[in-house]
C-alpha positions, -999 to +999 in steps of 0.1 A: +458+779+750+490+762+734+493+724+730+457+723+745+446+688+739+410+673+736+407+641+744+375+620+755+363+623+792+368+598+816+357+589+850+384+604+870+377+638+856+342+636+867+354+664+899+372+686+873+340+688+852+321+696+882+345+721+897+344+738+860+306+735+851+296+752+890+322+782+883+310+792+851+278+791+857+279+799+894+255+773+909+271+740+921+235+723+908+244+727+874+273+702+881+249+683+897+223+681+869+256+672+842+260+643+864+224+633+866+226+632+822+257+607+828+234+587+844+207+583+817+208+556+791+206+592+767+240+600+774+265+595+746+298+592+760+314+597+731+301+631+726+313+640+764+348+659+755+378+674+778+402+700+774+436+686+786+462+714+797+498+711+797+520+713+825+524+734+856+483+716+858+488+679+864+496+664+841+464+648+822+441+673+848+405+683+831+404+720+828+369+719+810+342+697+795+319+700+764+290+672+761 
């Protein structure tokens, strides 16, 4: 994964994060449940990372999440 960057998650990657969480762990609730924690006053946004890939993805496009 070259020139990978990690950067901190906004909202627009919100979709990405869901698209990614309900693939790898093959139930579309999962995603659901990751944005029912955003919700809570628990959740640490800071602590809520992305992995930004380099072009041909978009430019800036999520392709994962860790928090």
């Amino acid at each position: 994964m070259d020139d990978v960057t990690i950067r901190a998650e906004e909202p627009a990657d919100a979709a990405a994060i869901g698209a990614v969480v309900a693939a790898a762990f093959g139930d579309p609730r999962i995603a659901t449940l990751v944005e029912d924690i955003r919700a809570t006053d628990d959740f640490v946004p800071e602590w809520s990372l992305v992995a930004v890939a380099p072009p041909p993805r978009p430019e800036g496009a999520a392709r994962g999440g860790a928090g």
